[in-house]
N, C-alpha and C positions, 0 to 999 in steps of 0.2 A: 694202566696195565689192563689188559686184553683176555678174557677166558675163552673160551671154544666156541661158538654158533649155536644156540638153540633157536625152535621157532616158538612162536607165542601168539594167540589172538592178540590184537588190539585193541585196546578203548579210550576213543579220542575223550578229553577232558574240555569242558566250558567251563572257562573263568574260575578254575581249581588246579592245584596242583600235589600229587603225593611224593612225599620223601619216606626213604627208607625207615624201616623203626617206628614209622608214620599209622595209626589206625584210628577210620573213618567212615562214616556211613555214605555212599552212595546213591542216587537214583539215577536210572537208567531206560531210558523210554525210547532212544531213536532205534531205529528197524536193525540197523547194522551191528550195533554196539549193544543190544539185545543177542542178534545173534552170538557177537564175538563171546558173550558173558555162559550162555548155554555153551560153545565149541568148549570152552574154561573148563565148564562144570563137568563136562563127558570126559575130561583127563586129568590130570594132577589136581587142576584148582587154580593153576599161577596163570593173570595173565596182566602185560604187561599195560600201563597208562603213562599216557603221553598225552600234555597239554595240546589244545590248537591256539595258535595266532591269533585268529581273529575268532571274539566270542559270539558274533553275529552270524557265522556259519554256522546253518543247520546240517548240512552237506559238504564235510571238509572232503577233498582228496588230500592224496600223501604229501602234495607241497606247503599244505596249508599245517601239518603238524610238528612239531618239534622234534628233531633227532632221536635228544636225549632223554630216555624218559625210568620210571620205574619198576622193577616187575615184583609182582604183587599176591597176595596167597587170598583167597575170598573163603573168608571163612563163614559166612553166613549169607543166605540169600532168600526173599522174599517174596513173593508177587503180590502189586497192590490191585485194589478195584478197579482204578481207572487205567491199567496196563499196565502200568513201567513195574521196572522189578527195584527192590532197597537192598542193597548186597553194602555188607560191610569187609573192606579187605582192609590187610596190615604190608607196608609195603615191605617187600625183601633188601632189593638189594640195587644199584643205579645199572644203567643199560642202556646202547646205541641202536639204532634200525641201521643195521648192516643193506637190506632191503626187505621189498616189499615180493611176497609173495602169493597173494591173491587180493583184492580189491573191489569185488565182486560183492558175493553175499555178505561176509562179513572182511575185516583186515586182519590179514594175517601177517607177520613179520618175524622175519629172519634176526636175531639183535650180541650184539654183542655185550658181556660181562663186563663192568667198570669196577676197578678196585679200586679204593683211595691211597694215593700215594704220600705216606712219611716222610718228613724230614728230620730235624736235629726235636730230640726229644722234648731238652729244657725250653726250647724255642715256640713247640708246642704246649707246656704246661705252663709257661708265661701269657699266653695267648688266650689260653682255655678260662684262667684266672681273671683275664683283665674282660674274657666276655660275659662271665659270669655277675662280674661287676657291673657291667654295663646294660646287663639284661634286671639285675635287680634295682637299679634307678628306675629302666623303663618302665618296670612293673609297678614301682610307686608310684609313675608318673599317670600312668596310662589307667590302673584298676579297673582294668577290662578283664587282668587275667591275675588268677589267686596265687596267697601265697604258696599253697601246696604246689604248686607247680613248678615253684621256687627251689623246693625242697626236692621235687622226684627229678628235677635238671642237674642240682647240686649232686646228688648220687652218682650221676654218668661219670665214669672217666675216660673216656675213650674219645679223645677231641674228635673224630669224626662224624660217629653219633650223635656226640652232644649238637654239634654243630647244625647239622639235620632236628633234633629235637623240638632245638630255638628257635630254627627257621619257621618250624610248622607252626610255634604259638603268636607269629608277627600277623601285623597286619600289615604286609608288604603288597607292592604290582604285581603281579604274574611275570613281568618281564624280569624283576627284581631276584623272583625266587629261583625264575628258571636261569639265570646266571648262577647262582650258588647250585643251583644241581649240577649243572653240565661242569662245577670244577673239584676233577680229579685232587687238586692236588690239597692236599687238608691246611696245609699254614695258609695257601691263600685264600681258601676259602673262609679260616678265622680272622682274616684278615679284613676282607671284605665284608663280613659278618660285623664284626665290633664297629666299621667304619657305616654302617650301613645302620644299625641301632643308635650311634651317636646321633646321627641325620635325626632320626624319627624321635628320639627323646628332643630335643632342638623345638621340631615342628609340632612337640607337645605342650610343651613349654610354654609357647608362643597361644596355644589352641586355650590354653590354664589361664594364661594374665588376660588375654581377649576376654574370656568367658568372666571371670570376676571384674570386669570392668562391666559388661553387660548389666551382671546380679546387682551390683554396686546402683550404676544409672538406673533398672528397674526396680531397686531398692526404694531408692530416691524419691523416684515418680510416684510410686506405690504411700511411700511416708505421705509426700505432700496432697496427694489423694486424699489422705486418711484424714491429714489436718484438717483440709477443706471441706471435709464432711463434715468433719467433729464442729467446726469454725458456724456452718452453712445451719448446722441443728442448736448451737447453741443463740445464736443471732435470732433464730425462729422461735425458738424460748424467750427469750427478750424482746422481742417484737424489733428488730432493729435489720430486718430485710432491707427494708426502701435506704436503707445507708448507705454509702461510702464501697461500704462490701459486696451489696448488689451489685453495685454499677460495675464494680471490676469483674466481679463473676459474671453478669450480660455480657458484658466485651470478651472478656475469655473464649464463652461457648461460641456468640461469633467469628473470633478469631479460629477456633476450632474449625468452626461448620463452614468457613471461606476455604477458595481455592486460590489464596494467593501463594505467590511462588515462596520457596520458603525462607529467603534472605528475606522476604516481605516480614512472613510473620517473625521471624526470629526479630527483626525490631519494633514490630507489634509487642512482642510478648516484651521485651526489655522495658519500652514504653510503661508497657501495664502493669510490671514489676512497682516501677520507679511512681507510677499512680496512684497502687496503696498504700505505700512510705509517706507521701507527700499529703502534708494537712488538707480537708478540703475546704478549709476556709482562705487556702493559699490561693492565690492568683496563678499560678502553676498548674495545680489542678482542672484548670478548664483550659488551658492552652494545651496537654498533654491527649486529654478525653477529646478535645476538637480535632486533635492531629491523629489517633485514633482511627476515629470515626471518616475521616477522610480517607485514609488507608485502606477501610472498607468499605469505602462507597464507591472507588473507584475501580474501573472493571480491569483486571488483570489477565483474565486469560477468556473472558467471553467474547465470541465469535460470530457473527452473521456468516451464514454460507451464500459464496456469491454464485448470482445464477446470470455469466453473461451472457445472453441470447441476444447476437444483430440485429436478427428481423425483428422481435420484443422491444428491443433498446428503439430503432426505427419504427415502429410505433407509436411508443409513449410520446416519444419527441414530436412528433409529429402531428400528435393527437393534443398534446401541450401547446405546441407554437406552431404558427404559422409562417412560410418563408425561412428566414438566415439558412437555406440549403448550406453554404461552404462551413459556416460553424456545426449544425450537424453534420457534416461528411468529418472532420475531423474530430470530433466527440466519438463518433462511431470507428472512426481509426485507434482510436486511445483505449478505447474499450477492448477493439481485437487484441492490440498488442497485449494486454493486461490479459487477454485470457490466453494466447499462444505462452506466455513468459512465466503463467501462472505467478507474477511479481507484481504488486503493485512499485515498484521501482520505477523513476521515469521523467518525463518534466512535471513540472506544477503547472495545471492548466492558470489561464490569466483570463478571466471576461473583459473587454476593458468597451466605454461605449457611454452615453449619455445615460441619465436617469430614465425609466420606465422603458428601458429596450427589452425585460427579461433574461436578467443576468442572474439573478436571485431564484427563479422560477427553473430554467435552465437547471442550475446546480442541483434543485432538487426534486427535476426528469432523470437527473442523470441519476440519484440516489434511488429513485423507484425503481429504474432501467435495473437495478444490480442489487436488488432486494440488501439496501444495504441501512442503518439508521442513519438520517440528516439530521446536523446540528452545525447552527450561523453564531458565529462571535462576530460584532463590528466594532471595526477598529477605528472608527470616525473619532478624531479627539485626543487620542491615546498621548498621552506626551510621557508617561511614567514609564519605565523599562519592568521595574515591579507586575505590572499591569499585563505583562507577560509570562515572566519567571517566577513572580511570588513575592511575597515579603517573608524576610527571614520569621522565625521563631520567636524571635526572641524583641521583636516589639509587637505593641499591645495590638491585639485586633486582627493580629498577622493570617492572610488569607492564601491561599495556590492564585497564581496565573491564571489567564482567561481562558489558556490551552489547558488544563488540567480540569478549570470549570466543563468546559467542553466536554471534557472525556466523560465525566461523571454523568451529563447529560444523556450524553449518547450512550450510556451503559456497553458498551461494546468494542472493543479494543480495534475494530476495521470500517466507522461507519463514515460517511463522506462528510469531511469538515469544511465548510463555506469560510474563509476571512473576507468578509466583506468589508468594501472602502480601505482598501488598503494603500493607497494613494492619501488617504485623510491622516495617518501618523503624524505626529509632529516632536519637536524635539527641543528639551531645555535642561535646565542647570540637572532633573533628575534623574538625565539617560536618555538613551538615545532608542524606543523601543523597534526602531526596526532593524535595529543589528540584532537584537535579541530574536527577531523573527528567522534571522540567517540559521540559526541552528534549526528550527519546526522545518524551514524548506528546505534545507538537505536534504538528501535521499540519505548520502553517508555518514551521516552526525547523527539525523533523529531517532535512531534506534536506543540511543542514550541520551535521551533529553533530560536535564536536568533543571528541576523547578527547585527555589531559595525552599520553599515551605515544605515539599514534600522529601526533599533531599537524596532519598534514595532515585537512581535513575529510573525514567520510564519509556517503554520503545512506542515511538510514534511511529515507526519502519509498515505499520499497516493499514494508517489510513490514508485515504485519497483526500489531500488537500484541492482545492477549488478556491482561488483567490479570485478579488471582484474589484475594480477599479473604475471612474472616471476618466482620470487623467494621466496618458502614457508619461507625461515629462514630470509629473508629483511623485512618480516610483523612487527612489534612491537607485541608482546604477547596483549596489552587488545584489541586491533584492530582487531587480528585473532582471539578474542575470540567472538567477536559477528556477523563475517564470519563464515557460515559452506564451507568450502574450496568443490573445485572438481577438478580435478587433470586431466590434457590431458595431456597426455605424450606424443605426438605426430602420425602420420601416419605409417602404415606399408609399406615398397613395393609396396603389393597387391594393399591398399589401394589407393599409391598414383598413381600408375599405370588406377586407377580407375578414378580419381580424373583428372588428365592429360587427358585423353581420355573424358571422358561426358562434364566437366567443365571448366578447363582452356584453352585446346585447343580452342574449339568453341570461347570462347572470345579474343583470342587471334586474331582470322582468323578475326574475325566483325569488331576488334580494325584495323588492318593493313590491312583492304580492300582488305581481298582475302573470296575466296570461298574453301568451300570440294573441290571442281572439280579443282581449284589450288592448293592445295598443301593437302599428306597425311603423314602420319607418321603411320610407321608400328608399330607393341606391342615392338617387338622385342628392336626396334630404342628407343623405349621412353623408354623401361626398362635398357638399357645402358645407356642413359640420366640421369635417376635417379639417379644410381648407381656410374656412373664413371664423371658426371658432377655438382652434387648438394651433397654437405653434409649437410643435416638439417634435423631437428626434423617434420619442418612444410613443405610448398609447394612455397615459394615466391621465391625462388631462381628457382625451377622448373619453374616459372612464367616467371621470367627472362628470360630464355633459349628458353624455347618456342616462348616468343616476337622474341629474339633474330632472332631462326629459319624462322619465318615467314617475318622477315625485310627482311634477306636473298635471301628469296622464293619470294617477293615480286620485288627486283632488278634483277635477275635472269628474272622472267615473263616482266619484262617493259623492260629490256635490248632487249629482244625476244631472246633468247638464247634456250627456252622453255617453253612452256605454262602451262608447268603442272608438279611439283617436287614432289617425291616419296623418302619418306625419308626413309632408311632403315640403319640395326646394320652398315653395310661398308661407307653410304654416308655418316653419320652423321661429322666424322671425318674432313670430306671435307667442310662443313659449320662452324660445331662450334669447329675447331682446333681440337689440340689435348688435352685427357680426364684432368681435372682438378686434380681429385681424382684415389685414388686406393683401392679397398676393397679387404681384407684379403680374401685367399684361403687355403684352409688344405693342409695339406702336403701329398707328392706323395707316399713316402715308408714311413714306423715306423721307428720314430728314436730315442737315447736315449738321454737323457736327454732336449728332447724339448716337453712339452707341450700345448695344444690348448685350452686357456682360452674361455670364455665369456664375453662381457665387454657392459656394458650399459651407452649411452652420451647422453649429450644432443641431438645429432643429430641422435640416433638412435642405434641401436646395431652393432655388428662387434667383429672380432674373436682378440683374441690377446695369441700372440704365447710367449711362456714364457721358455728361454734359462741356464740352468744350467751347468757350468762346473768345474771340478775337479784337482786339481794339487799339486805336494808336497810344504808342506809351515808349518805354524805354527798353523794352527787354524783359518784364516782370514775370516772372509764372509765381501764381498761386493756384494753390490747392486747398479745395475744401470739402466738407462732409463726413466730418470726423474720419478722418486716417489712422492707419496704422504706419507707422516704417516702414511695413513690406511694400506696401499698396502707395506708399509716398518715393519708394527708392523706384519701384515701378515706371511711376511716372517720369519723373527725374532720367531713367533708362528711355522710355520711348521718347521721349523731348529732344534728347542728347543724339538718338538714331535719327530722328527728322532732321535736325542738323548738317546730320553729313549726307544722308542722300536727297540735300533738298533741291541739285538740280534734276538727277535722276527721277522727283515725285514734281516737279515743273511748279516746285513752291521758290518764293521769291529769296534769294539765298541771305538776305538781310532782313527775312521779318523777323528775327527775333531782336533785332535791333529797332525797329521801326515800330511795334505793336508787345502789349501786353497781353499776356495768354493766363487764361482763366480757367482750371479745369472742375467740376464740382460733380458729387455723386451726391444723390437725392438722397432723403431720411436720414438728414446731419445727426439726429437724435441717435442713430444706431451705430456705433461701434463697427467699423470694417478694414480687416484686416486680410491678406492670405498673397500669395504668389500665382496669382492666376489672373490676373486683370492687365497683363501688361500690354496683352496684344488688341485688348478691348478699348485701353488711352489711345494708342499709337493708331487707331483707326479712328476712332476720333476728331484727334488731334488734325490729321491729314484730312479728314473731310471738311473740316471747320478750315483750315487752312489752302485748299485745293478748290472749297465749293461742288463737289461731288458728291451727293446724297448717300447715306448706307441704306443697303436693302430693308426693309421694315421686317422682312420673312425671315431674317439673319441673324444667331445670337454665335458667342464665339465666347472662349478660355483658351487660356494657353500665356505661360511668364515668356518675356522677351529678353534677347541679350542685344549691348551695345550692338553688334555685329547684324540685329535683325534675326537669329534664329530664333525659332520657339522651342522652350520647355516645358517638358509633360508637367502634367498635372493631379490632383487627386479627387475622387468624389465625382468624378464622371456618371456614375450611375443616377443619382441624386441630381444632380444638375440638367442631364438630359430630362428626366421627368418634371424637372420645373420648367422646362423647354415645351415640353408637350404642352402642359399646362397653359401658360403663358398665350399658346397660339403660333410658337414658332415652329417652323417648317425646313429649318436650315440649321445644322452646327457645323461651325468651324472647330475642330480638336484638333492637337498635336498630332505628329506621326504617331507619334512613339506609345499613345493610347489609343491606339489599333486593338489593343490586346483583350482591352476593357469594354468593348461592344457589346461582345456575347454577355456581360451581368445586368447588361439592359433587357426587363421585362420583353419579350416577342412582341406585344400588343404598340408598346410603345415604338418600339425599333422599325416598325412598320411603316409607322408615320414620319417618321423624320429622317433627314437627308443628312448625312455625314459626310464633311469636306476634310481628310485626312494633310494635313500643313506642316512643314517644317522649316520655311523662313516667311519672314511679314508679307516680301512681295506676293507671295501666294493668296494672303489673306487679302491683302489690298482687291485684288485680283475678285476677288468672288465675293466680297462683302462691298465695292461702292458702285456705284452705279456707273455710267461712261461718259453722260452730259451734263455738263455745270450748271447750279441752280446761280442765277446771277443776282436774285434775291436775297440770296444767304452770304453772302461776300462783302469782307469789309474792305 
């Protein structure tokens, strides 16, 4: 219900609101609501208040204020030092902004009168009673607000007062309150009232058993504090520190003063509970303190920050090692991806490659490259799965896994982990430890690794594994599946000529206390050295030698025999004996039935001369010089092609009836195997059988099929350089390693002639000569 129009200043309200009956101390500072409070005082004294919406408005307009609001009698008013004025009003009576008639200096508004509207009496004195109830729970609950207050609310009878009364002593929203203002009609306003104090007694309730759970648990801590001292002073009166009791109290303030996550400590601390219970004469007792103490050695949340810089990374590597260009271009690809993905998520790199190639040295360029901490497990031997995962607890001696040792090493939860020899596992009755490795090289398992000893899981999800192998065919298949391999096949010459001169030499002289100005070594001297002293894929035995030579240079200068040694191809002899090795050289004249293979080892390439000869017999072929299968089915292949186009090659179509055939490859003593010699028998063969010299200048690879085709082959790079070497002037290669020219050094590719072949006639063609020796014919 509705009264007449009056106008009234304005004063917009922040995060307050007045109900009628309602008296309050104000302050009032904004410019407008200043003014409006003066317009006030120059006439009656009433002026209305009305909350705003938002209390972050400094500068509300009239959409930003509530409709309904208060108007209000000010009955006292102040002016403080710093501006604002303190006016205390008492509100009258509830009120609508009919509108707004000026907005300007201050707000003025036009409002209408609100009466509260009655219903059925008893409906209301049922109402009034049960909020009376309801507000004196709250009041025990809450004793924020006295009992007097109890007592001058119980006084009211007039349910819409009262209701307004109760309102003002809540600690309700603004939105809460300003609902019960804007409702005329009185039962629903008690209505909403009683249901609205149930709410808030509820969430008190709830705020009471929280809070004595608190007092309770701080109680608690607080007691066991107190013991701990009382416990900590009396031991120190007794002299009995160094006890049982120390050691729990050191482990405590540890466990304290660590940052492990708090499932950690929470079975740290149960641990340490069950360690002062437990006699220390127990054998318990030291399996509990070592399990401990592992808990806190090991880094949980320490971090290296990674700094991946390309040009940096291409540096280091480069200033480390010399040559394997395509392993560093892919090192430096895995790095970019790593810092675009910010993830170390990814393959598991794989070195795989002969001893002394810098597989080991590699892993930890790459750890410098990314400021990150190195740390190498080798897994040479491993046959216990324990040896991984841990031994349980609960037998004696029980330790973590080699990956958990690692971490502790590495103090840092991201630093580059080496598994070297990981090809060397093996496997028996007590597990199989390279399935246990399947969970470390996950990407999506190892954030939850779980070790037997350390039990709780730990995320290996941030370090950069770097696995190191030998042997591609010693991997176990689901191991090498989640390795992307990279393959160093070892140094060239060139290279390792390279490698000896900037690298090993220099540390050699610093190691054995000489200078440049004591001792030199010519190119010359060191590329005999290579050649005729080291047989390997890698440089360590180069290493050797070089010590060697400077121990030499060293005794020489202190004997004083002379000050200064000049190592050249003639002296070397004279220090380091005579040559170890011997590398294959071509041959001086054509000859028939001997051809100059290509052969690829571990230790590098080298020529191998492949001997056929012919005699009356029955048919026999033998083979000798220690074969392999491969190099024996080879044969067997080119025998079985001569055959059939033996009138097409103008060989007699019954010699294999008429004559015994003999084929033999030199240094029986040596082991040789591979798929590459086929096409080196089958030339051979036909020269010894034709009388057709092969060119001396001529060496060739390449596996044959019955049919006479040739198939590619591997280690061309290596092979050509034993081609150089040797003297040869000509290779025969497959088509199909066309591809493979450009990994040939410039220097060398210069000098030699590549004859690109994809069936034998070709080879035939460019490898024998056109006139028959009739000397060489049986």
């Amino acid at each position: 219900m509705t009264k007449e129009a009056t106008q009234l200043p304005l004063l917009p309200l922040r995060g307050l609101l007045v109900f009628p009956s309602m008296v309050l101390h104000l302050d009032v500072g904004r410019e407008k609501s200043v003014a409006a409070l003066e317009k006030a005082m120059m006439g009656d004294q009433t002026i209305f208040l009305a909350a705003q919406k938002q209390v972050s408005l400094d500068k509300p307009e009239s959409k930003d204020i509530y409709q309904i609001g208060t108007a209000a009698y000010v009955k006292q008013m102040l002016k403080l030092p710093n501006g604002t004025m303190r006016v205390l009003v008492e509100g009258l009576r509830r009120g609508e902004i009919s509108r707004y008639i000026d907005e300007n200096e201050e707000f003025t508004v036009e409002i209408n009168e609100l009466e509260d509207e009655h219903g059925e009496q008893n409906e209301e004195e049922a109402l009034m009673r049960s909020l009376l109830k309801q507000f004196e729970q709250y009041i025990n609950v809450s004793q924020k607000i006295t009992k007097e207050t109890l007592a001058t609310v119980t006084d009211i009878d007039e349910p819409g007062r009262l209701a307004d009364i109760v309102t003002s002593h809540l600690s309700l929203k603004i939105k809460d309150k300003q609902d019960l203002l804007e409702m005329v009609n009185v039962k629903e306003r008690l209505q909403h009232l009683v249901q609205l104090i149930s709410n808030e007694k509820k969430v008190l309730d709830l705020e009471k058993k929280i809070g004595q759970r608190v007092k309770t648990s701080m109680e608690k801590t607080q007691k066991e504090y107190y013991l701990r001292e009382q416990l900590k002073a009396i031991q120190k009166e007794l002299g009995e520190k160094e006890g049982k009791s120390g050691e729990a109290e050191q482990l405590r303030e540890k466990v304290d003063a660590s940052d492990m996550p708090d499932r950690i400590t929470e079975v740290a601390m149960k641990e340490l509970n069950r360690f002062e219970k437990v006699p220390q004469s127990s054998a318990e007792s030291s399996v509990i303190r070592n399990y401990i103490e592992w808990l806190l050695a090991l880094p949980w949340t320490e971090k290296t920050n990674d700094t991946i810089e390309i040009d940096k990374a291409q540096d280091i590597l480069d200033e480390d090692h010399y040559g394997l260009e395509k392993i560093k271009e892919r090192i430096l690809e895995y790095l970019a991806v790593q810092k675009l993905t910010e993830s170390i998520k990814g393959p598991i790199l794989c070195l795989v490659g002969p001893p002394g190639v810098g597989k080991t040295s590699l892993a930890k360029s790459i750890a410098r490259s990314i400021n990150r901490n190195f740390v190498r497990i080798s897994l040479g031997g491993i046959r216990d799965e324990a040896e991984i995962r841990g031994h349980r607890r609960t037998y004696i001696g029980a330790m973590p896994g080699r990956i958990i040792q690692g971490m502790k090493k590495a103090e840092t939860v991201n630093p580059v982990f080496l598994l070297d020899e990981v090809d060397k596992m093996a496997t028996d009755f007590r597990g199989d430890p390279s399935s246990a490795m399947l969970e470390v090289l996950d990407p999506e398992q190892n954030s939850h690794f779980s070790d037997h000893f350390i039990e709780e899981t730990y995320d290996l999800s941030n370090v950069l594994f770097i696995a190191t192998a030998n042997y591609v065919h010693n991997i176990p298949g689901p191991l090498m599946d989640r390795m992307e391999l990279i393959s160093i096949a070892g140094y060239t010459e060139v290279e390792k000529l390279h490698i000896a001169r900037e690298h090993l030499f220099p540390k050699q002289l610093k190691e054995n206390g000489l200078k440049r100005s004591n001792l030199q070594i010519r190119d010359e001297a060191l590329l005999k050295l290579i050649r005729t002293y080291t047989r390997e894929a890698g440089v360590r035995s180069l290493e050797r030698q070089l010590a060697k030579l400077c121990r030499k240079a060293a005794k020489i200068i202190i004997s004083g025999e002379r000050k200064r040694v000049i190592v050249t191809e003639k002296s070397i002899e004279e220090l380091l004996g005579k040559p170890s090795f011997r590398y294959g050289m071509r041959e001086q004249e054509n000859q028939v039935g001997a051809a100059t293979g290509l052969a690829y080892t571990t230790a590098g390439g080298d020529i191998l001369s492949i001997e056929v000869s012919h005699y009356p017999g029955k048919g026999k072929l033998t083979l000798t010089g220690k074969l392999g299968d491969v190099m024996q089915e080879s044969a067997q292949a080119a025998f079985s092609y001569i055959r059939s186009r033996a009138d097409e090659l103008n060989i007699d179509p019954d010699f294999h009836e008429k004559n015994d055939i003999h084929i033999h490859v030199p240094e029986g003593a040596t082991p040789k195997d591979g798929p590459s010699a086929g096409i080196t028998m089958a030339t051979a063969l036909v020269s010894a059988l034709t009388g057709r010299a092969v060119k001396k200048e001529v060496g060739m690879t390449g596996e044959i099929t019955l049919r006479g085709r040739v198939l590619p082959i591997g280690g061309l790079k290596e092979k050509s350089l034993s081609a150089h070497r040797a003297g040869l002037t000509t290779i025969i290669i497959p088509e199909e390693n066309e591809k493979n020219i450009e990994d040939i050094p410039e220097s060398v590719r210069d000098e030699l002639s590549f004859i690109k072949v994809n069936h034998l006639d070709q080879v035939l063609e460019h490898a024998l000569t056109e006139e028959k020796h009739e000397s060489n014919e049986r």
